[in-house]
N, CA, C and O atoms as CSV, one atom per row, in Angstrom:
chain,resi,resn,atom,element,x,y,z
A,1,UNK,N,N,0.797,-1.205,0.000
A,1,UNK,CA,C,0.000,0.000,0.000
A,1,UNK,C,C,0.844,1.276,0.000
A,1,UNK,O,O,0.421,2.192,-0.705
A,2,UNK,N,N,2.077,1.491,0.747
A,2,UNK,CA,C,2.840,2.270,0.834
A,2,UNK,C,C,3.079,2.726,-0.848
A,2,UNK,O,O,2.718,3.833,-1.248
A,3,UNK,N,N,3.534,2.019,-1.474
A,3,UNK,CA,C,3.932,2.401,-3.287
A,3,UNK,C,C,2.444,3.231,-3.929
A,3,UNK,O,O,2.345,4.239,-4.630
A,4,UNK,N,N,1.516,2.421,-3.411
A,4,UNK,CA,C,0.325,3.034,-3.941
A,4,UNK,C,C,-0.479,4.844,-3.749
A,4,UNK,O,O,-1.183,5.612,-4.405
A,5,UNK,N,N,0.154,4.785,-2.524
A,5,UNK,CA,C,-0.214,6.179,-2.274
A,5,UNK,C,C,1.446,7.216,-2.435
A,5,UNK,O,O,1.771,8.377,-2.685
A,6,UNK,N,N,1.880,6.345,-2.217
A,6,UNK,CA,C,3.259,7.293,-3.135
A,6,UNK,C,C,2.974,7.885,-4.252
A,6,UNK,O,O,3.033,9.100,-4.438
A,7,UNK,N,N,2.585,6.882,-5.212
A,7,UNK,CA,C,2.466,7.263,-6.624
A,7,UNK,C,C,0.988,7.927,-6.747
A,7,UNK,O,O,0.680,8.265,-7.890
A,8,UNK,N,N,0.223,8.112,-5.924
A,8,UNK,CA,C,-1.506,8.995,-6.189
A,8,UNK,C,C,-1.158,10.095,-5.561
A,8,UNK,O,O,-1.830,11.043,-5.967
A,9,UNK,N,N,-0.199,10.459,-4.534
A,9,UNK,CA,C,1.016,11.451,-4.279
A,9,UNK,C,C,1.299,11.959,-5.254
A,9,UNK,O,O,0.646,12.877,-5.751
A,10,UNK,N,N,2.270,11.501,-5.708
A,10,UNK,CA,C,3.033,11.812,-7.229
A,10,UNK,C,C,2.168,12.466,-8.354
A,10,UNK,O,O,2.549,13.492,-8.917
A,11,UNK,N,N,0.906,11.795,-8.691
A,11,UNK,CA,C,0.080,12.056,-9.656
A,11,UNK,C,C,-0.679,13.515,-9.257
A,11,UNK,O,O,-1.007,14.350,-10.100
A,12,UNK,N,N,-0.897,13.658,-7.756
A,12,UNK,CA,C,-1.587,14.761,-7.751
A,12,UNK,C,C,-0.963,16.367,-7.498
A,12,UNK,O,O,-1.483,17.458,-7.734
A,13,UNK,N,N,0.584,15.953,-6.826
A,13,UNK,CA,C,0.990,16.796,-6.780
A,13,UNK,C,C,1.119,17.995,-7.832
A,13,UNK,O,O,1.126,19.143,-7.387
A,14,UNK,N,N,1.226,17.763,-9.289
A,14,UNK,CA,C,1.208,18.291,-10.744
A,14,UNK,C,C,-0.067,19.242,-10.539
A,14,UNK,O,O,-0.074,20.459,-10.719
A,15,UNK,N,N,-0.951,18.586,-10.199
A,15,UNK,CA,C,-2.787,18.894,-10.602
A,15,UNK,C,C,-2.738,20.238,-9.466
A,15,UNK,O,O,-2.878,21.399,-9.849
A,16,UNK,N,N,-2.548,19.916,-8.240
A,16,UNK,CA,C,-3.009,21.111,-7.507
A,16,UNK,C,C,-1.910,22.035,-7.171
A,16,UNK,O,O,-2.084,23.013,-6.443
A,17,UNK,N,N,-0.317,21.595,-7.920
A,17,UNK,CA,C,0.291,23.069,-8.127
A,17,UNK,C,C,-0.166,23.757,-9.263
A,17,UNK,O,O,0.358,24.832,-9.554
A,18,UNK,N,N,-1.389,23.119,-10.183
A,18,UNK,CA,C,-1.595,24.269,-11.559
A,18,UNK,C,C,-2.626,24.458,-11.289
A,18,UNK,O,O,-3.079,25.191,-12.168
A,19,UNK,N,N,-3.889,24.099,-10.051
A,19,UNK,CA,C,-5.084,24.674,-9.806
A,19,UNK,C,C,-5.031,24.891,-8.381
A,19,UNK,O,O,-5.199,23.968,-7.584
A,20,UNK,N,N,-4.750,26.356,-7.954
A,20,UNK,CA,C,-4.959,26.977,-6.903
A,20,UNK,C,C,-6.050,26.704,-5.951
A,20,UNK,O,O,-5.745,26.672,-4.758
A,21,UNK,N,N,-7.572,26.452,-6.377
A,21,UNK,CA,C,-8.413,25.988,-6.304
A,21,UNK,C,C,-8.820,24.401,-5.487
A,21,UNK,O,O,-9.641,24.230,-4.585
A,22,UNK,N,N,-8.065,23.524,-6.064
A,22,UNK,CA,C,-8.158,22.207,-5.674
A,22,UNK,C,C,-7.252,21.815,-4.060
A,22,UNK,O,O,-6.287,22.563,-3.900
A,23,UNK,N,N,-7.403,21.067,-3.241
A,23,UNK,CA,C,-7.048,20.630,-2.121
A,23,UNK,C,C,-6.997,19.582,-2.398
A,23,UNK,O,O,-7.749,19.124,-3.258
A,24,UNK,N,N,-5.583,18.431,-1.406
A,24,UNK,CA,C,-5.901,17.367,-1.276
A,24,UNK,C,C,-5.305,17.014,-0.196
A,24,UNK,O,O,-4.146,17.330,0.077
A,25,UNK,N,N,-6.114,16.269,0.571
A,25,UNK,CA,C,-6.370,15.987,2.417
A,25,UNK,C,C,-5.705,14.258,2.409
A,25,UNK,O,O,-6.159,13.390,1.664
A,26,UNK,N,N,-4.680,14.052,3.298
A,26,UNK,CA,C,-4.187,12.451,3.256
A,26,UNK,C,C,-5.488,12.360,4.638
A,26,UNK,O,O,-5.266,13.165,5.543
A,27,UNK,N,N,-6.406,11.714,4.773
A,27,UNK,CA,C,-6.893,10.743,6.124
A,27,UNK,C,C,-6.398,9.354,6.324
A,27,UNK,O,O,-5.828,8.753,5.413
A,28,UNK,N,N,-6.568,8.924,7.289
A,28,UNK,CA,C,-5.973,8.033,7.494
A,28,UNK,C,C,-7.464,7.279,7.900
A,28,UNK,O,O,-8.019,7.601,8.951
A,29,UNK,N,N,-7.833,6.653,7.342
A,29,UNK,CA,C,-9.471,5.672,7.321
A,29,UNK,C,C,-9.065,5.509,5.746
A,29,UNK,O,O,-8.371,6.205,5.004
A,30,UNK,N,N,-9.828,4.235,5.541
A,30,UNK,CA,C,-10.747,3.743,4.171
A,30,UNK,C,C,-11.506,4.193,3.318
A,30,UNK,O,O,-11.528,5.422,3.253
A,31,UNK,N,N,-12.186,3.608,2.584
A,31,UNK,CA,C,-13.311,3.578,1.832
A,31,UNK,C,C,-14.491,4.124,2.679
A,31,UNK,O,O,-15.422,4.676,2.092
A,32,UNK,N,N,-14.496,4.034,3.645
A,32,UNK,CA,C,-15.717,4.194,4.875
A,32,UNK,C,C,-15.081,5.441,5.500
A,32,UNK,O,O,-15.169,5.287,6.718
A,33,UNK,N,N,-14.636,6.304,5.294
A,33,UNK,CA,C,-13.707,7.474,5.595
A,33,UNK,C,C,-14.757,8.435,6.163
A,33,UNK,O,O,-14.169,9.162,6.964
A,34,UNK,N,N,-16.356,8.828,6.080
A,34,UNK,CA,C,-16.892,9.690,6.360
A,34,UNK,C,C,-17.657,8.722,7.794
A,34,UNK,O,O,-18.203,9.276,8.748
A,35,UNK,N,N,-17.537,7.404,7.653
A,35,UNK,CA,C,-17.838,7.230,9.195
A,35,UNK,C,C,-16.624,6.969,9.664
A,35,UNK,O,O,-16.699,7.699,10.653
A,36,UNK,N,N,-15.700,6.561,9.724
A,36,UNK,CA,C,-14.196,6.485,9.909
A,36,UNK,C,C,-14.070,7.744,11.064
A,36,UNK,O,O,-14.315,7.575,12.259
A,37,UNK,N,N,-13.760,8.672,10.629
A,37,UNK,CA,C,-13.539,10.106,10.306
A,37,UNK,C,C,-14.174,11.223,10.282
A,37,UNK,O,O,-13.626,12.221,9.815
A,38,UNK,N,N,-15.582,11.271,10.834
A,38,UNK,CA,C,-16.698,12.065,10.307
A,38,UNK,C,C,-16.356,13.599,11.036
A,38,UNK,O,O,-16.770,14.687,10.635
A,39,UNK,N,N,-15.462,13.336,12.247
A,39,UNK,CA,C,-15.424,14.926,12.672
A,39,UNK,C,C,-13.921,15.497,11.391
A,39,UNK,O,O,-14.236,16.568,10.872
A,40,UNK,N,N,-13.171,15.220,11.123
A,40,UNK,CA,C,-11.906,15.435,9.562
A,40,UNK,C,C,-12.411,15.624,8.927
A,40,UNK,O,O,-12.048,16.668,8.384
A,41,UNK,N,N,-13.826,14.907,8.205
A,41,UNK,CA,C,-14.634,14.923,7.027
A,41,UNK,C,C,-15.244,16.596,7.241
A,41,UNK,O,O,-15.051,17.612,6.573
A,42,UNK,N,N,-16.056,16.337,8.491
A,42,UNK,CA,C,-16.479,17.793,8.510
A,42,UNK,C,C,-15.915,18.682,8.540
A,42,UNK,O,O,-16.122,19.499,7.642
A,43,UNK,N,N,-14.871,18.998,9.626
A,43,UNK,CA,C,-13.812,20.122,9.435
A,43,UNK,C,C,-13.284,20.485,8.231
A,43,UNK,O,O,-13.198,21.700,8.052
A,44,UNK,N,N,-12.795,19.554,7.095
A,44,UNK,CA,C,-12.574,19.549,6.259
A,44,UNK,C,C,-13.427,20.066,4.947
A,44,UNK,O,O,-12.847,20.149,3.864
A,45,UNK,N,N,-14.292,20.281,5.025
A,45,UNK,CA,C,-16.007,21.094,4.360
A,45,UNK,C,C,-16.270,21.858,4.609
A,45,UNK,O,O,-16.844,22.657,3.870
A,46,UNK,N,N,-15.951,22.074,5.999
A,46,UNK,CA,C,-16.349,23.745,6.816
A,46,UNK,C,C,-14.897,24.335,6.162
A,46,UNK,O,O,-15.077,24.677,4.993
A,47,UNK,N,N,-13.614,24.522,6.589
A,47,UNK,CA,C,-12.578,24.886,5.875
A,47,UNK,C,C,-12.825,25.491,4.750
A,47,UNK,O,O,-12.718,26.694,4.509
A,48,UNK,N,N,-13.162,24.629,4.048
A,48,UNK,CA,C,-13.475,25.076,2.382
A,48,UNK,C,C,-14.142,25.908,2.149
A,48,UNK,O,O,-13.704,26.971,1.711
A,49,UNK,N,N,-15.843,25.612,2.441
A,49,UNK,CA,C,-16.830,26.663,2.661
A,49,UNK,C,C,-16.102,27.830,2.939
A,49,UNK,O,O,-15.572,28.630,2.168
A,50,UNK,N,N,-16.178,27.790,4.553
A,50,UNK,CA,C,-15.210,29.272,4.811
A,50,UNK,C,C,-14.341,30.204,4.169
A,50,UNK,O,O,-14.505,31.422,4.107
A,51,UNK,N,N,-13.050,29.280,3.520
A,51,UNK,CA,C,-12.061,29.782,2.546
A,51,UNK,C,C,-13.316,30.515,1.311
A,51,UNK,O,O,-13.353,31.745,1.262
A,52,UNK,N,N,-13.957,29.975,0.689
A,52,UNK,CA,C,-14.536,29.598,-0.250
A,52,UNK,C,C,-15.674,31.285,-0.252
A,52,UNK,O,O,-15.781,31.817,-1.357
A,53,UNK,N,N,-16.275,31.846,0.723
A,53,UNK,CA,C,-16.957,32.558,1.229
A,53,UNK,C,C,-16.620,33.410,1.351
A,53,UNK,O,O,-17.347,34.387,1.172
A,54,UNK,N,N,-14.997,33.562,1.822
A,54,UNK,CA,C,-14.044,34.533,2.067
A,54,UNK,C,C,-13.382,35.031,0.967
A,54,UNK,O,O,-12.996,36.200,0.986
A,55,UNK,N,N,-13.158,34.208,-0.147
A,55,UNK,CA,C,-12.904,34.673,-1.647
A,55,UNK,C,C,-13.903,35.695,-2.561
A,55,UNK,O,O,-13.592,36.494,-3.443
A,56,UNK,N,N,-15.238,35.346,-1.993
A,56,UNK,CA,C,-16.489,35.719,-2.776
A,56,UNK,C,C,-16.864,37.469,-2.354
A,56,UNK,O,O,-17.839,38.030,-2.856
């Protein structure tokens, strides 16, 4: 698993140094990440929003 998120690492790093716009959050949960995780999930939405509100 370690190689795998290396390289989705690798792949995204490109994407969100050319879109200012885009975020990307490592959690540490699964597939099931919003029950996993649900207070990260949220913080992580509110963040945005906020940022997002504050641009506008």
């Amino acid at each position: 698993m370690p190689a795998l998120r290396a390289g989705i690492r690798r792949d995204l790093l490109p994407l969100v140094a050319d879109r200012p716009h885009l975020r990307v959050l490592e959690l540490d949960a699964s597939h099931n990440l919003v029950a996993e995780q649900p207070a990260q999930v949220a913080r992580a939405v509110l963040d945005l929003m906020a940022e997002t509100a504050r641009r506008a």
